[in-house]
ZAMARGU-4260 file (C-alpha; in steps of 0.2 Angstrom, whole numbers, plus 5000, padded with zeros to 4 digits):
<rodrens>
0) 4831/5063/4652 | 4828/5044/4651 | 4821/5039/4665 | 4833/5024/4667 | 4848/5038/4668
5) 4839/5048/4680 | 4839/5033/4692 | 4857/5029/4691 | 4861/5050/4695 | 4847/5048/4710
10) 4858/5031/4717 | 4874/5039/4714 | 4870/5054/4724 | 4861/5043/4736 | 4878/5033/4736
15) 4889/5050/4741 | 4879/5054/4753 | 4880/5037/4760 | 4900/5039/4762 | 4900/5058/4767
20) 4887/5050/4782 | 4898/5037/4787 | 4913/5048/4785 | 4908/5060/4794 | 4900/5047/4807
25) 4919/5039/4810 | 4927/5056/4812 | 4913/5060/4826 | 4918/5041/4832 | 4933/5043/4844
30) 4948/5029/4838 | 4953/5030/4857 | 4944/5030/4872 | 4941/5040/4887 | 4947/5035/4904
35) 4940/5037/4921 | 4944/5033/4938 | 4936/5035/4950 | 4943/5031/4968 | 4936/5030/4988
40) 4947/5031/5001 | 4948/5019/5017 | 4936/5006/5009 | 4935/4986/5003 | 4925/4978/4996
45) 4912/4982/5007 | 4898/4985/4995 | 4882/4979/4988 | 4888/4971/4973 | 4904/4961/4984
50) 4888/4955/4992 | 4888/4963/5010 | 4872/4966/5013 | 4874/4976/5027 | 4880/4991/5013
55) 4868/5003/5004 | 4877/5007/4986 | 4864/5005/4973 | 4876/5018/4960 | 4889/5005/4961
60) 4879/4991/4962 | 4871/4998/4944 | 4888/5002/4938 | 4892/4983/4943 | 4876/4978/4932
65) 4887/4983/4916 | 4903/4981/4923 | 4917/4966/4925 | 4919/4965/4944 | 4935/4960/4952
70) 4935/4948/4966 | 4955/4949/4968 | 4963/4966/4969 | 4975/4970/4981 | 4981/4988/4983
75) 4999/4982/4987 | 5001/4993/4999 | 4987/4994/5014 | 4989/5015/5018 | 4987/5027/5004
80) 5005/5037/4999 | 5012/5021/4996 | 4998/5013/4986 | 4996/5029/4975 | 5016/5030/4971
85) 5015/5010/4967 | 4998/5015/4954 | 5008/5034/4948 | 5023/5024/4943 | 5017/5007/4938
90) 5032/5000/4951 | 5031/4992/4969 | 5035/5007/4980 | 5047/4995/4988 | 5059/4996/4973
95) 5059/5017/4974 | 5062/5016/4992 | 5043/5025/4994 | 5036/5013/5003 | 5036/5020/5020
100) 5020/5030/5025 | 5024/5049/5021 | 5041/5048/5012 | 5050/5060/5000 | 5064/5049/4990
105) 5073/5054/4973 | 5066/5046/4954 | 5076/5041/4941 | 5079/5056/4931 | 5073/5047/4917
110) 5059/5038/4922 | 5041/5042/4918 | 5024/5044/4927 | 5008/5036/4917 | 5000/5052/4916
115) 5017/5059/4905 | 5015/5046/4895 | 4998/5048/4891 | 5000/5066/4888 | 5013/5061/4876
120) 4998/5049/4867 | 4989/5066/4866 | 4977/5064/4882 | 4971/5077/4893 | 4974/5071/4911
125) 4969/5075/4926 | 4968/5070/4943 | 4952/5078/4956 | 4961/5082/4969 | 4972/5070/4978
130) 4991/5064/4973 | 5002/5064/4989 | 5015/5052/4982 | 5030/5048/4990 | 5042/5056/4979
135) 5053/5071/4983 | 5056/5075/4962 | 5049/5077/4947 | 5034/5083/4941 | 5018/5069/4940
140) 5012/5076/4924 | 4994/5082/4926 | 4984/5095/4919 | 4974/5108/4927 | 4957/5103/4927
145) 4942/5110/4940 | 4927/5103/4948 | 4919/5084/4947 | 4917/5085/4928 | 4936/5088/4922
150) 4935/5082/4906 | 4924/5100/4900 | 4941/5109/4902 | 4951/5099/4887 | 4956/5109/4873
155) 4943/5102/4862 | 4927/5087/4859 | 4940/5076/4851 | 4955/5078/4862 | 4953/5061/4871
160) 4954/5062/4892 | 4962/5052/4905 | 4955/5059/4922 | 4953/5054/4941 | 4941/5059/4953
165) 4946/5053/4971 | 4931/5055/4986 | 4938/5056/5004 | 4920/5054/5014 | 4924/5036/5017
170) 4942/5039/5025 | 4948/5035/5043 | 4945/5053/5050 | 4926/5053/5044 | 4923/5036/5054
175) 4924/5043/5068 | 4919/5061/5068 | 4907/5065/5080 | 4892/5070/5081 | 4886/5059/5069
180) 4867/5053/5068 | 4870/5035/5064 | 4859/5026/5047 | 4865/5010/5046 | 4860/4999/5063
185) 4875/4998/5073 | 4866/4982/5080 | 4867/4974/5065 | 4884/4978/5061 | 4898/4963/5053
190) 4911/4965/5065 | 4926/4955/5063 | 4933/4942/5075 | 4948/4953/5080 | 4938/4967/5084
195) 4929/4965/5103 | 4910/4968/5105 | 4910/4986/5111 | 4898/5001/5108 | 4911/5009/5101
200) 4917/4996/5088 | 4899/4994/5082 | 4895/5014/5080 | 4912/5016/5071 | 4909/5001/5058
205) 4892/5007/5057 | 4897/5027/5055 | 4912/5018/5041 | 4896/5011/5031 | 4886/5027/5032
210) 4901/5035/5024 | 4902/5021/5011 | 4884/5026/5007 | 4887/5045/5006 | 4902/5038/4993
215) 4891/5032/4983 | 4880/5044/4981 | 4896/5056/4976 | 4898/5042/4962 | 4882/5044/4955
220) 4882/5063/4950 | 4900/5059/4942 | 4891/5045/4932 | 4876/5056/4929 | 4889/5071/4922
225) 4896/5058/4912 | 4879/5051/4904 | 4873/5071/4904 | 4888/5077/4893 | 4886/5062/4879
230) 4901/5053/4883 | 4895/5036/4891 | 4898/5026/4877 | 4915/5031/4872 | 4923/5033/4891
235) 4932/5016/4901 | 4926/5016/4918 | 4935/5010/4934 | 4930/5013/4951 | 4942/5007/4964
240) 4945/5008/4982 | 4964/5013/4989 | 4966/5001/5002 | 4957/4993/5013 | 4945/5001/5029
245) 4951/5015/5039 | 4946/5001/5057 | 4961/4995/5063 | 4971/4980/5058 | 4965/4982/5040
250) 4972/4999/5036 | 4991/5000/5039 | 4991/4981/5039 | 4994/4970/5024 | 4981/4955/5025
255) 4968/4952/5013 | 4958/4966/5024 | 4972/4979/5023 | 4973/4974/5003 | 4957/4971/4996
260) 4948/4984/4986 | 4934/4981/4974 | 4935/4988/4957 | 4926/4987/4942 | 4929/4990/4925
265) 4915/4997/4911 | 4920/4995/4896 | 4906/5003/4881 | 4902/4994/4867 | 4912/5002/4853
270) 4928/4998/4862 | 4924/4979/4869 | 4941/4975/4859 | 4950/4981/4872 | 4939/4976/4887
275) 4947/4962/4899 | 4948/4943/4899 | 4930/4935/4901 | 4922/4952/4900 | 4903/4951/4901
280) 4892/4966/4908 | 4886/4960/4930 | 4900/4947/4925 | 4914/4945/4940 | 4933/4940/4937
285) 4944/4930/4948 | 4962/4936/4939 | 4973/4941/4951 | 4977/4959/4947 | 4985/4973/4959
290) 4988/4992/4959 | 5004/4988/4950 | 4995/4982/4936 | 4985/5002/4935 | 4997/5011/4926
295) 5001/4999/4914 | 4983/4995/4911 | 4980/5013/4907 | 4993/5014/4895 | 4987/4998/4886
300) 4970/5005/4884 | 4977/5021/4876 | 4989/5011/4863 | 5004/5014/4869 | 5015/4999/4875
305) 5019/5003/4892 | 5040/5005/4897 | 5051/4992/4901 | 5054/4997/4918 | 5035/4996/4925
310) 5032/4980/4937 | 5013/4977/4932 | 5005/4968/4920 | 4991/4976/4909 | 4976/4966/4912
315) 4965/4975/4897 | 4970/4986/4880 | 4981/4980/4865 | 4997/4977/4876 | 4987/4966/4889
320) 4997/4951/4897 | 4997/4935/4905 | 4989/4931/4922 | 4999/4931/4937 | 4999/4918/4949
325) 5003/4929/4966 | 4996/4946/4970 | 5012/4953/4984 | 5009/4964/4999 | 5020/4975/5012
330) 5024/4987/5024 | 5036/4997/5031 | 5037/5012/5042 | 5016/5017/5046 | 5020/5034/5053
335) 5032/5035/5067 | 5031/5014/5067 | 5042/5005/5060 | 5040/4987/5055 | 5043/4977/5039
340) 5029/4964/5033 | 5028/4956/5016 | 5013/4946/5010 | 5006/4937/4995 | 4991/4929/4991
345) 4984/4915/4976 | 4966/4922/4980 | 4962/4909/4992 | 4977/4909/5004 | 4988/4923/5010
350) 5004/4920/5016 | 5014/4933/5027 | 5030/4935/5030 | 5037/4946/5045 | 5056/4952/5050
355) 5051/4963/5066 | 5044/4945/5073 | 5049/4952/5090 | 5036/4967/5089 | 5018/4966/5092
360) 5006/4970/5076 | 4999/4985/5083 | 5008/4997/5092 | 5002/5017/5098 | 5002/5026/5081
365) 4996/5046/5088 | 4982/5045/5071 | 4975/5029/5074 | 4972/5029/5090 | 4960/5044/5086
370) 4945/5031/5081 | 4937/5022/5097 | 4939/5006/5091 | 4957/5006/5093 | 4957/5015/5109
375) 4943/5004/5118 | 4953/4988/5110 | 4969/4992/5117 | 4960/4995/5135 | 4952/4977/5135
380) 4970/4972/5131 | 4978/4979/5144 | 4963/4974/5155 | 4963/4954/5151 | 4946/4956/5144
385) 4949/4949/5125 | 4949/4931/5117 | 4964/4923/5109 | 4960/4931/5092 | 4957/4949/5099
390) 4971/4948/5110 | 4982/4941/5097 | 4986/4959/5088 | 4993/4967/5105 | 5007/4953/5104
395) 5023/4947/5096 | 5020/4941/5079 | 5026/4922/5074 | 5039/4924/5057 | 5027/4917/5046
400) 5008/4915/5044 | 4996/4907/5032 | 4977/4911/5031 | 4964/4899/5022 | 4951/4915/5016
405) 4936/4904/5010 | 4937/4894/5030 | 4945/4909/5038 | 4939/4925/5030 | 4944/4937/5045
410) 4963/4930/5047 | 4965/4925/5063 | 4968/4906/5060 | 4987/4903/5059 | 4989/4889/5048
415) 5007/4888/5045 | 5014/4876/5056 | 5001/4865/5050 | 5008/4850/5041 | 4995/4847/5030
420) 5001/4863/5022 | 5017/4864/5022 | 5021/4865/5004 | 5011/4878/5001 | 5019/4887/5015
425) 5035/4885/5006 | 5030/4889/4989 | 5023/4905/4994 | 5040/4909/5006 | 5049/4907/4992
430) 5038/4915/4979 | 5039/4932/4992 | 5060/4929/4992 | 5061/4928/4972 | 5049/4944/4970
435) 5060/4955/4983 | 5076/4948/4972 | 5069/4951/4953 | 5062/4969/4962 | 5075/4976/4972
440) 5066/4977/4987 | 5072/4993/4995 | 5062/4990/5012 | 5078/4978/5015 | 5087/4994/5019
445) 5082/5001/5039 | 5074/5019/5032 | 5090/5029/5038 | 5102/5018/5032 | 5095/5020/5014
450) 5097/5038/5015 | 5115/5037/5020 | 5122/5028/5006 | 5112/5034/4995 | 5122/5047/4983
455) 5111/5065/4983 | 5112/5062/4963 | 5105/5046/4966 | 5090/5038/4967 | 5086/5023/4980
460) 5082/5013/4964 | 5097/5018/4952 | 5108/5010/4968 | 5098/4995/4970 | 5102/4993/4951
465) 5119/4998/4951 | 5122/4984/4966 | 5112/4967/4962 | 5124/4954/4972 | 5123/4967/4986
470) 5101/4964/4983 | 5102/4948/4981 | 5115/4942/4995 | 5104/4955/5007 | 5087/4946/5005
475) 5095/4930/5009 | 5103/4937/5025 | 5087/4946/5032 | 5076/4932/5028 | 5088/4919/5035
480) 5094/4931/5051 | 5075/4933/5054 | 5070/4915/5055 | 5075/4907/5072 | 5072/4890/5063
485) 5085/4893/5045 | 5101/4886/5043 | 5110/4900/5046 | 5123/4896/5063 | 5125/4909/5075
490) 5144/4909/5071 | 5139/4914/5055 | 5129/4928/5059 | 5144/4932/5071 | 5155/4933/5055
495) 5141/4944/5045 | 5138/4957/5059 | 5159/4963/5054 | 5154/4963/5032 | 5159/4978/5023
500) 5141/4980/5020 | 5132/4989/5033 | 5114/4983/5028 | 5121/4966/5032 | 5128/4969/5049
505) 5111/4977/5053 | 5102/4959/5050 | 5116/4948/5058 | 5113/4958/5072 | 5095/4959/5074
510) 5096/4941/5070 | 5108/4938/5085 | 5094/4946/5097 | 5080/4939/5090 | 5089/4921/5093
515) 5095/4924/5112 | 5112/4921/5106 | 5122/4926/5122 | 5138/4916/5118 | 5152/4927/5125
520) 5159/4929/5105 | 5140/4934/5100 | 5139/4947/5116 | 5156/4953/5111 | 5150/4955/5090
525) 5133/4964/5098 | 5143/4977/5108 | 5155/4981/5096 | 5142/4985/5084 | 5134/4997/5097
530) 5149/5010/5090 | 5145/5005/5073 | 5148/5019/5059 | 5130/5018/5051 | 5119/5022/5066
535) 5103/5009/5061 | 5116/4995/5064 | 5121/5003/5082 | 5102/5004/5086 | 5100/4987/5080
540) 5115/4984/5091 | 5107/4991/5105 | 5089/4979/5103 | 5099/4966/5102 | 5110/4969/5120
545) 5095/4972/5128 | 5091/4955/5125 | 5105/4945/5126 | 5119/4955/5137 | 5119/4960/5157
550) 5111/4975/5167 | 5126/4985/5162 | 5127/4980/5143 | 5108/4986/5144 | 5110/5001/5152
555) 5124/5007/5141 | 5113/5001/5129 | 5100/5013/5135 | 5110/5028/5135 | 5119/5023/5119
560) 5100/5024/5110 | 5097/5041/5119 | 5112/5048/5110 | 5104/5040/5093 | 5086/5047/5098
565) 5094/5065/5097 | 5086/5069/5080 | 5099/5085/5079 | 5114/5072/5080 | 5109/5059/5069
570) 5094/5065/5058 | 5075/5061/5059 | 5074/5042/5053 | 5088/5036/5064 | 5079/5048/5079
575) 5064/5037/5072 | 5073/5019/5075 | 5081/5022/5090 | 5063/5029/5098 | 5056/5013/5093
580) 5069/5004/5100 | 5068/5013/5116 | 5049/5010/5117 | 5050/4991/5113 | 5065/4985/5123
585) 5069/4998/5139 | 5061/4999/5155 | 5052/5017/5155 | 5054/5024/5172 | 5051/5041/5177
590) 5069/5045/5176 | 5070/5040/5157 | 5053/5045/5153 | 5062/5063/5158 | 5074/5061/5148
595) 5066/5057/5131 | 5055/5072/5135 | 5070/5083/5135 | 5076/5076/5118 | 5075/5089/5103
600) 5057/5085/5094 | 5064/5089/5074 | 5074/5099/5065 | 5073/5116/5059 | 5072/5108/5041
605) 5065/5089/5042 | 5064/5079/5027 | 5050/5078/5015 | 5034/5073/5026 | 5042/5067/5043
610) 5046/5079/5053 | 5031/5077/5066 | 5035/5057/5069 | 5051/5061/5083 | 5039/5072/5093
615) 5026/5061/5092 | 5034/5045/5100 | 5044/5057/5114 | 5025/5062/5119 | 5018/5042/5115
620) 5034/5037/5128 | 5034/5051/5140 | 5018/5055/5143 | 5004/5043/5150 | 4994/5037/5134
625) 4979/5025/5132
</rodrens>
């Protein structure tokens, strides 16, 4: 054979075997990433890499090194079910009506969770081991999958996964578990200015960054499986918090310390397309992203364009979308507390927005009064032994507040009766009215009152669609009724406490209270709705007379709320109102404090996750407690 022949067969063979390499080189190459999560509970950003460097986290602090870190992510909601169902669904819990700390409310039929969808892209999903969402239907959509490592149990190499591992070693019950030998100096501890200078606030903060440290490590030998099992470089990585620290007045409370959570986001090379605005490995983003944005985000990153009725934005993948200019906040009932707070930040100022004005931030919740810090604090109240800023929780809250982070990073400077920001004050009102408008804010509804009008068929969201000038002419109301200072007249609120509409009697009145309106025709509006049909506007009826009417109006008032406390009359969240209201606005002398002990404590058959909230306030009122 000529030699110049046998050189062309030599490249030609060399060529096929070329493009049978790279052929089978893109098949080993997956077209779509893996995902991880990996979540702590009960922390912020208190790590290395956030730059505290009172923390010990050297696995995130590496995983930082070749991630994009957030500094703006806000959980939405500052306690767990309600932030989880807002990430599951891609939707503010406040537009299901799961916004409510241990809830059970109906789905849309139709709608679906992320992991569904994902599953229907082909992914293997699994969640290690927490969901606890606030949703009574329907099935979440994940797999079974074992152990810290779930991605080994997919049916195959190529089957791409989507899996979450969630740690619990930084919670609120691990901060103050006892015995505990303490690492971290509890001398050199950052406390807060809200928090006094006690023993016990330094031992908790220091036992809450043990715990963070003991998180860390956990995240390390999931990174290590990861690395181990040749997957590194074709899995998306995102480590995240849930809400902010288990110490009081960040959990359960939706300022930037209730909110913020850290996260970052590795993204290996291969798949860099789909990385995040500005990525760069140790490089840090300032967008404004939220646990709304999650699900979204997830779905992005697998290919799929995300449903139409998901409230996030994606901030990465082929669908991702435009930057937001407002991260928003709530809260409703924590437990067997109810309030209603709405907050939203531009990453530098937070603006917060409360309708129960008349009660004081913190009030006795039976679990978190378990940590010291909460317990010694309320004490020192009741002593006179705190500052203005430590004090300032224990009391009645002002209707609006604005906090400067970058001069005021612990919140505790009001700013917003200052005129030198009153723009931004109203811009940021009215940025919080036009998102409960656009979402349907459910929270607008008093808990018991949702679930009365609500059809069983129904779901809380399929009535807030189905009745949008009812939405929109109810924010309006509550916000206006709620502001001693609108232009809303007391004769109007007078007119409103009769509408067709329970919802909106329930604000006239409460607005009537919260303004002192005792003109005999307001008095007269307030008792009539002390009989109302709907039992949160007679409760509401019954705060307000306390206020406003005479020692007879207030002890009918008294025993009209005892009736609306029996949970075996009127059902668990009205029981769960009235209580409150009892607790806030009547004078507990022996002779009631006997009566609410004799009241019945739940039902044979509660709702989904509240039937220990009745007993729980009957012992709070009529038992001596810290």
């Amino acid at each position: 054979m000529h030699p110049h022949h046998l050189t062309r067969i030599v490249l030609i063979g060399v060529s096929i075997l070329a493009a049978l390499t790279r052929t089978q080189h893109a098949e080993a190459e997956p077209t779509r990433p893996n995902i991880l999560w990996i979540t702590s509970e009960d922390n912020g950003p208190h790590l290395g890499c956030y730059g505290d460097t009172y923390a010990d986290t050297p696995h995130l602090d590496a995983l930082a090194s070749k991630s994009l870190r957030f500094r703006h992510c806000w959980s939405n909601a500052p306690v767990c079910a309600p932030a989880r169902t807002t990430i599951i669904s891609g939707m503010h819990a406040t537009s299901l009506g799961g916004h409510h700390m241990r809830s059970g409310v109906r789905l849309p039929d139709d709608m679906k969770l992320y992991p569904q969808l994902l599953r229907e892209a082909g992914y293997y999903c699994t969640n290690h081991a927490k969901t606890d969402y606030n949703f009574a239907n329907g099935d979440a959509g994940w797999q079974k999958g074992s152990g810290k490592s779930p991605w080994r149990n997919r049916p195959s190499d190529t089957t791409p996964f989507m899996s979450v591992i969630n740690f619990t070693i930084s919670h609120e019950s691990q901060i103050r578990k006892r015995p505990h030998t303490l690492v971290h100096d509890p001398a050199k501890a950052p406390l807060p200015k809200y928090h006094p200078d006690t023993p016990e606030s330094r031992h908790d903060w220091a036992q809450y960054y043990d715990k963070v440290t003991e998180m860390d490590k956990m995240v390390g030998g999931v990174l290590q499986d990861l690395e181990k099992d040749g997957l590194a470089d074709s899995t998306i990585i995102f480590y995240y918090g849930d809400h902010g620290s288990g110490m009081p007045r960040s959990k359960r409370w939706p300022f930037d310390s209730g909110l913020r959570v850290p996260l970052l986001v590795h993204v290996p090379e291969q798949f860099r397309s789909l990385a995040p605005k500005h990525y760069a490995p140790g490089g840090e983003s300032t967008q404004l992203v939220s646990f709304v944005d999650l699900a979204p985000t997830v779905i992005s990153l697998a290919g799929v364009k995300p449903p139409s009725n998901m409230q996030g934005v994606p901030f990465a993948g082929e669908f991702a979308g435009a930057e937001k200019p407002y991260l928003f906040g709530w809260r409703g009932r924590m437990d067997e507390r109810i309030d209603m707070v709405r907050s939203c930040t531009d990453g530098r100022y937070v603006y917060m927005r409360h309708f129960y004005p008349d009660r004081p931030y913190l009030k006795h919740v039976d679990y978190m009064f378990q940590t010291p810090t909460t317990r010694v604090w309320k004490q020192m109240f009741d002593e006179g032994k705190l500052n203005e800023d430590q004090a300032k929780f224990w009391q009645p809250k002002p209707v609006e507040e604005l906090f400067d982070l970058q001069s005021d990073p612990d919140e505790v400077k009001n700013l917003a009766d200052d005129a030198a920001h009153a723009d931004r004050v109203s811009m940021m009102r009215d940025a919080v009215h036009r998102w409960m408008v656009e979402t349907g804010d459910l929270g607008l509804f008093p808990e018991a009152e949702m679930h009365r009008v609500v059809a069983e068929d129904e779901s809380p969201r399929e009535y807030a669609l189905n009745h949008p000038e009812l939405m929109t002419r109810l924010a309006q109301t509550a916000l206006d009724s709620t502001d001693v200072h609108s232009d809303l007249s007391t004769e109007k609120m007078i007119e409103l406490a009769s509408d067709e509409d329970a919802v909106i009697r329930f604000w006239a009145v409460r607005g009537l209270g919260l303004r002192h309106a005792d003109t005999p025709a307001a008095t007269e509006a307030v008792q009539r709705a002390m009989n109302d049909e709907s039992p949160s506007v007679a409760i509401a009826a019954c705060e307000a007379i306390q206020v406003i009417g005479g020692k007879a109006d207030q002890q009918a008032a008294t025993e009209r709320l005892l009736e609306l406390a029996n949970v075996e009359r009127v059902g668990h969240f009205a029981a769960i109102e009235a209580l409150n209201v009892i607790d806030m606005g009547a004078p507990l002398d022996a002779k009631l404090k006997k009566q609410i002990a004799a009241l019945p404590r739940s039902l044979k058959k509660p709702p989904p996750r509240v039937g220990k909230y009745v007993g729980r306030l009957i012992d709070d009122m009529s038992v001596a407690t810290p």
